[in-house]
N, C-alpha and C positions, 0 to 999 in steps of 0.2 A: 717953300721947297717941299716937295715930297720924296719921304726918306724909308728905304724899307731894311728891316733888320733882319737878321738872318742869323739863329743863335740856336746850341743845341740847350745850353744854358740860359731856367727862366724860372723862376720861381712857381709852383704850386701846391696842391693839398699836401701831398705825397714829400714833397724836399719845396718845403718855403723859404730855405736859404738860398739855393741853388741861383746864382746868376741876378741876386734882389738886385745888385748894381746898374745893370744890365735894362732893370724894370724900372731904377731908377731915373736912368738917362732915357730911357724912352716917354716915361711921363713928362720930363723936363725937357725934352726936346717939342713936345705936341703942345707944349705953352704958344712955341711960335712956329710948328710947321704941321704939317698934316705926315703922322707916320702908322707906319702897317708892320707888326713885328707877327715874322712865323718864328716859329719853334717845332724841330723837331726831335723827339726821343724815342729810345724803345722801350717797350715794356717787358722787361725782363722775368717779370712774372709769368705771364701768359705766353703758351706757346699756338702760334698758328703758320699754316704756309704763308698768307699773304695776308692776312687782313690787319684793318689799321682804323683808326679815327680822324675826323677832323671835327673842331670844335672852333668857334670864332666867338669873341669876348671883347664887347666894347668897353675900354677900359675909360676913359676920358674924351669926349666931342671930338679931339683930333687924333686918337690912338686908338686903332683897333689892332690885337692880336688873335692870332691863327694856331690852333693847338694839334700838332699831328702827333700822336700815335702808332707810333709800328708796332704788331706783336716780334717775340722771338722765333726766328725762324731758323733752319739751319745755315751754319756759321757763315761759309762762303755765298750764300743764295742771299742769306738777312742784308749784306753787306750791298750787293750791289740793288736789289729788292730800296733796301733804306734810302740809297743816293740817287735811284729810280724815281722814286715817288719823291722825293723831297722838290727835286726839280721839274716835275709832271705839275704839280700838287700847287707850287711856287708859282710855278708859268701860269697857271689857270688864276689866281689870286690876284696874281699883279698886272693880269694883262692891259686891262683897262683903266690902269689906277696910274697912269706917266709921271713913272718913279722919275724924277732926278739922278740918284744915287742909292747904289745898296752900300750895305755895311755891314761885313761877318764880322764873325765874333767865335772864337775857339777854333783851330787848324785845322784838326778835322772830327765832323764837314764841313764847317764853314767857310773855309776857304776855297774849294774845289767847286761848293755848293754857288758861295758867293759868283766865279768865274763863270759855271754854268748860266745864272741869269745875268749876269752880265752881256756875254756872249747872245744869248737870244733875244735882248730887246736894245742891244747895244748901246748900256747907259753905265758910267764909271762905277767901281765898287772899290772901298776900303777897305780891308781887314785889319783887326785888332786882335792880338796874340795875349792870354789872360794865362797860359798853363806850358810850362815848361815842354819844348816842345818834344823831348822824349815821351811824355802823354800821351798825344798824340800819331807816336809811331808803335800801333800795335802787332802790325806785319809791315811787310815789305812793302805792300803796293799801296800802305794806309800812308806812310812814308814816302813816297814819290807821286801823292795824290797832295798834299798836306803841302809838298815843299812847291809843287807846280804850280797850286792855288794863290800862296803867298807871293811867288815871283810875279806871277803875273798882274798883282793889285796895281794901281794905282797908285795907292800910295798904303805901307803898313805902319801903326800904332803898335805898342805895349806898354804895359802899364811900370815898367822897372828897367832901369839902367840895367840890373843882372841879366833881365831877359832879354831887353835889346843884343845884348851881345852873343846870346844865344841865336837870334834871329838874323843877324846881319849876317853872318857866317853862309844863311841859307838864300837869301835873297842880294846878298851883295850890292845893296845901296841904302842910302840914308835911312833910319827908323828913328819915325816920333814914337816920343816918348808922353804920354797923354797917363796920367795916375786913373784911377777908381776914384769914383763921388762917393757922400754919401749924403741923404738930406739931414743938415744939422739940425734943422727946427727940431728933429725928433729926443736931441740930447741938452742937455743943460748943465750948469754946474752948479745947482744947488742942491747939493747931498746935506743927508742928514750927519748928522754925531755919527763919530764913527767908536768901535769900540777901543779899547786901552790896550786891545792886542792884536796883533799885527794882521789884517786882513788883505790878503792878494786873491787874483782871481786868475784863471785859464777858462776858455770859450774857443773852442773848436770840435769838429769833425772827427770820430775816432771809429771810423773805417780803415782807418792805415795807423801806422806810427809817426806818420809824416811831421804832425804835430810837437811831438817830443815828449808827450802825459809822462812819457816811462822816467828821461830822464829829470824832470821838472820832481819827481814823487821821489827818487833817489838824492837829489838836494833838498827836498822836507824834510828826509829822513836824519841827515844828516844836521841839519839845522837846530839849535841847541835851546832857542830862547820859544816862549808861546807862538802860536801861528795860526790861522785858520785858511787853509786853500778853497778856494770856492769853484769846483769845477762842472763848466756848462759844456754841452754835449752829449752827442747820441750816437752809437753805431756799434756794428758787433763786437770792438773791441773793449767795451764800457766795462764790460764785467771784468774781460783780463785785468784791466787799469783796477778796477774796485778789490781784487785777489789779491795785485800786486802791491795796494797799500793795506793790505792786511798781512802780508808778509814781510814789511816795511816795517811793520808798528809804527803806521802811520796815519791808519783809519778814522782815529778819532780826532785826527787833523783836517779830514778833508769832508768837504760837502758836496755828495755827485747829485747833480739837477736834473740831470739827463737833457733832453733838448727844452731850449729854454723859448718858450715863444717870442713874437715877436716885439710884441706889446712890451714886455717885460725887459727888455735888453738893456733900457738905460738906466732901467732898477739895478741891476744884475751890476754897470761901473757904478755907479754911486756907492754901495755898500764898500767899494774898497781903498785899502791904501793906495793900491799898485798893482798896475797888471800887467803877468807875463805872459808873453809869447817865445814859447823851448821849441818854436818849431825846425826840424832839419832842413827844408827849404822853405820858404817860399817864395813867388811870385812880388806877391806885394804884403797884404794884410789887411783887410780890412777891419779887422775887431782891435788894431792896434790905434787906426785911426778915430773909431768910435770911443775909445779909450782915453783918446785927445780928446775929443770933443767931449766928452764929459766932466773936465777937469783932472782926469787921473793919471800918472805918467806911466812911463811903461818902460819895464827890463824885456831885454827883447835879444835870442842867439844873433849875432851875424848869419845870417841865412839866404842873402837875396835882396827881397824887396822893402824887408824894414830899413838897411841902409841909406835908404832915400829919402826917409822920413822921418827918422830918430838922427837930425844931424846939427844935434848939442848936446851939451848936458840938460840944457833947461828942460826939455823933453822926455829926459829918460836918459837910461844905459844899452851899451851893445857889448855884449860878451861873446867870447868865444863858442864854437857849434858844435852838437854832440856832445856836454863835457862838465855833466854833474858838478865839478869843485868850483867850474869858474860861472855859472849859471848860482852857486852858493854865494860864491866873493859877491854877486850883482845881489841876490837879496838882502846881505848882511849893509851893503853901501846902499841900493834903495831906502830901509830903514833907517840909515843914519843922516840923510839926503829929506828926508820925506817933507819938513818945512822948508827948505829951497824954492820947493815945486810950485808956481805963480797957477794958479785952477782956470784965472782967466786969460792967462797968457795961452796956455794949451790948447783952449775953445780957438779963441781969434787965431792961433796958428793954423787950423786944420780950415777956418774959413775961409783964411786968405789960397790956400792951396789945395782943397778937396773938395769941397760944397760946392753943389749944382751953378752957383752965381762965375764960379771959379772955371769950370771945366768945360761946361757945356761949347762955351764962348770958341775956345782952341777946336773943338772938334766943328764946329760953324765953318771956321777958316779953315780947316781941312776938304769938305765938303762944298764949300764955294769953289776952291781951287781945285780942284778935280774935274767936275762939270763945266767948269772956266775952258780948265784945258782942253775936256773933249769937244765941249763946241765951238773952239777957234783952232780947231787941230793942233793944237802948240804941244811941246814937250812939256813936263809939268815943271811948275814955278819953283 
């Protein structure tokens, strides 16, 4: 099968986290198909009227990706400029290459983006919904582009029960629910000694508060017994968070890594007891799963898409959202929990239901049935 993806979300020099999952499913899929992933972004640096880049990156025998570049341009011109060239850009790439099936990836433009080539070479497309779709509606018309896109898929994915129900509201029929991979070979659980005082960790994103750093540093402070917080991340808000645990009196608790490469990540669960995620929503989580997969368990707010994951104790805790005392209660019962927690029960959990062996499989059967449908004109299965 020949499968093309369609992502504004993809990992590079610039943001190597951005969409890795994304890059994962795409090398696991050109195991056994022939796939072609564009990516388009702007560059928000550089200002020009109209000029842009393409770059093309054979990443594996059966995987090549398409790297577009837009500059910033003015607001309303950039917008329709960006969704211009994506599908100029798309159409010229794929003409020749008799896609089976596309498959976006984030509302918008993925999904608008996805229907455009759909529409011009008349072959089924999936979309897959990764970001609350309020993200997505930046104005008005970004919002009746995004919800038009989605209705008209074939068939749509999300990675969380939370976001499904976001989604159906907009599309009004069935959505799979398909989680995030991630490749396990990369985690293990053999950690070293750990120290005699109590080691947790946070790994995210601190361009927003979305995360919760503020309120995760307000239950440190609070916390009575040794600690060491180990926090991974980069973005402008690093320094707020680094002020705020100096106003905390709580500096000499924490370790800021700033962004932690990639290589190092399963360094970064191994050193700990237990890792939280204080995030106010999310989607899913992937550092919760990577978490698992390392043998570590995880205190985690109710927020969305950890609910689907953390669903025992053997796994971890889920506390309340937004809410310093009871984000404490979960570290105080983490700690007194922490020889419960089975290291290789956690791995084999995350492989039976996250790992490439795991997920790939379900989005096959999605992909079969879709192109089933449009080549025997049937309604879909």
């Amino acid at each position: 099968m020949r499968i093309a993806l369609l992502t504004p979300w993809y990992p590079d020099e610039r943001q190597p986290f951005l969409g890795l999952f994304i890059r994962e499913q795409a090398i696991a899929l050109s195991k056994k198909h022939e796939v072609y992933v564009i990516v388009a972004k702007v560059d928000y640096q550089h200002f020009a009227i109209s000029k842009y880049s393409l770059a093309e990156v054979k990443e594996t025998p059966a995987l090549t990706s398409y790297h577009l570049t837009i500059n910033r341009s003015f607001p309303f011109f950039n917008q329709l400029h960006h969704l211009y060239l994506t599908w100029k850009l798309s159409k010229a790439i794929l003409r020749n290459k008799k896609i089976d099936v596309v498959h976006s990836f984030v509302g918008y433009p993925g999904a608008i983006w996805a229907w455009l080539i759909s529409r011009t070479f008349n072959i089924p497309y999936v979309h897959t919904e990764h970001t609350k779709l309020s993200n997505n509606y930046r104005s008005f018309w970004h919002k009746q582009l995004t919800n038009f896109g989605m209705r008209k898929a074939n068939k749509v994915t999300t990675v969380s029960n939370w976001l499904a129900a976001q989604v159906r509201k907009v599309v009004e029929r069935p959505v799979h629910i398909i989680p995030n991979l991630i490749n396990i070979d990369r985690f293990n659980t053999e950690q070293p000694v750990k120290s005699s005082v109590l080691q947790i960790g946070f790994l995210g994103g601190l361009n927003t508060n979305v995360k919760g750093l503020d309120i995760l540093l307000k239950a440190i402070a609070k916390y009575k017994d040794d600690v060491v917080l180990h926090i991974g991340g980069d973005g402008q808000f690093k320094e707020f968070y680094r002020r705020m645990a100096i106003e905390l009196n709580v500096i000499d608790r924490c370790k800021f890594y700033g962004s932690v490469p990639l290589q190092d990540i399963p360094a970064f669960y191994q050193q700990l007891h237990f890792f939280v995620c204080a995030s106010r929503h999310e989607t899913f989580s992937i550092a919760i799963i990577e978490s698992l997969a390392s043998g570590i368990p995880v205190l985690s707010t109710k927020c969305g898409g950890p609910e689907d994951i953390l669903i025992d104790e053997a796994l971890g805790i889920l506390v309340d959202n937004d809410n310093p005392e009871k984000l404490l209660e979960g570290i105080k019962s983490m700690k007194n929990r922490l020889d419960s927690f089975d290291k290789e029960y956690l791995h084999k959990y995350v492989k039976s239901r996250y790992s490439i062996e795991s997920i790939i499989p379900l989005y096959e059967v999605i992909y079969k049935n879709v192109v089933y449908t449009k080549q025997e004109g049937r309604r879909e299965l």
